[in-house]
C-alpha positions in Angstrom: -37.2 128.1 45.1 -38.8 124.8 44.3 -42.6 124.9 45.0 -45.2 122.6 47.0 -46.4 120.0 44.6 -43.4 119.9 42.0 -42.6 116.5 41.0 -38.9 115.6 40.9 -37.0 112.4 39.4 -33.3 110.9 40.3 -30.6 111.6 37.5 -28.9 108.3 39.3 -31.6 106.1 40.2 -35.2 105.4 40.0 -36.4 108.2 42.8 -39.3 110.2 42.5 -40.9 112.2 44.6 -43.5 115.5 45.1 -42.6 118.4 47.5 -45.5 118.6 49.8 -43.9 121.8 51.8 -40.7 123.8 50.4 -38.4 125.3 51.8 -35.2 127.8 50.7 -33.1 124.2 51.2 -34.7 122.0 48.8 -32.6 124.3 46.4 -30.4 122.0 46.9 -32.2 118.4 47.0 -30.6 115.3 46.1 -31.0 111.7 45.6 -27.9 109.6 45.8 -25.8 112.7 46.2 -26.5 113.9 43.1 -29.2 117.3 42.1 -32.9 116.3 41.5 -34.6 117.0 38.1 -38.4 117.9 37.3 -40.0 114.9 36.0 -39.3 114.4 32.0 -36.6 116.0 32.1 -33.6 113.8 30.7 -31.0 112.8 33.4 -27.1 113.3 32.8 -25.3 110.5 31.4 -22.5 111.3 33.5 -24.2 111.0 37.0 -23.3 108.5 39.3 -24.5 106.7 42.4 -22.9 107.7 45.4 -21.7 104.7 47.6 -22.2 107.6 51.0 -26.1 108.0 49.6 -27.0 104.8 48.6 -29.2 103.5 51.8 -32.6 104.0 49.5 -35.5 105.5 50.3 -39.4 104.3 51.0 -41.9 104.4 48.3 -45.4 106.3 50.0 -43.2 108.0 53.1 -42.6 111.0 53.8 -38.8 112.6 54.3 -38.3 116.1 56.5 -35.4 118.1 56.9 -34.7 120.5 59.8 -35.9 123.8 58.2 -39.3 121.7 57.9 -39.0 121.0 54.3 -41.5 117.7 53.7 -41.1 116.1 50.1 -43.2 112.3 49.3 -41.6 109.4 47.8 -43.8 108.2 44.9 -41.3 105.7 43.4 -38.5 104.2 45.6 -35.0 103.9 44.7 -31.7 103.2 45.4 -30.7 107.0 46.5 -30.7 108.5 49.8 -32.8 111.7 49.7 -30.7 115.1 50.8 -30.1 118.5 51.1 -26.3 118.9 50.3 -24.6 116.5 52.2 -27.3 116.2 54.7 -29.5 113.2 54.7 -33.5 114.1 55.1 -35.2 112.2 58.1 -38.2 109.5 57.6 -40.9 111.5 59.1 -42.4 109.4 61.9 -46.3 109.0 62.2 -48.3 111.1 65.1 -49.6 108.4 67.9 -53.0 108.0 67.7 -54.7 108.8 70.9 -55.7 106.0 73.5 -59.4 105.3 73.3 -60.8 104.2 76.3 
C-alpha cells in the first residue's frame, strides 16, 4: 500500500504528485493510463501516452477518488490522474461561510 506523503512521477509525462491520504486503491494509480513511479526512479522507455487519459491535470490541486484516496499535484502534465480505468475527481474547495 502506498503511504501518505510518497512522492510519485509519470513514466509518460511530466506528472508528479504527493499522496496526502492513501487508500488500498492507489495501488493502482495512474497518470495517462499508465502505473506511477516513486520519484527518481527511471521511467520505461516503452510507455506511452494514452489518447483516453490525456485531459491533463492542475499543478497545486488536489484529485480524490471515491474510496477517499486524496493525492496533490506538484508538477502538471499531460496525463489524466487514475485508479485503473477510473479517472480521480478535482476536489472542489469548502465554501467559506457568509460573514455578515
Amino acid at each position: 500500500m502506498i503511504k501518505n506523503g510518497t512522492r510519485l512521477q509519470s513514466q509518460v509525462c511530466d506528472t508528479q504528485l504527493i499522496v496526502v491520504r492513501s487508500s488500498d486503491s492507489l495501488d493502482d494509480l495512474r497518470a495517462g493510463g499508465v502505473p506511477m513511479v516513486p520519484i527518481g526512479t527511471d521511467a520505461s522507455g516503452d510507455a506511452t501516452l494514452d489518447p483516453a487519459f490525456s485531459d491533463g491535470n492542475v499543478m497545486g490541486k488536489r484529485y480524490v477518488d471515491e474510496t477517499g484516496a486524496e493525492v496533490l499535484v506538484t508538477k502538471a502534465g499531460a496525463g489524466t490522474l487514475s485508479v485503473g480505468a477510473t479517472a480521480l475527481n478535482l476536489k472542489e474547495a469548502k465554501p467559506l461561510p457568509a460573514s455578515d
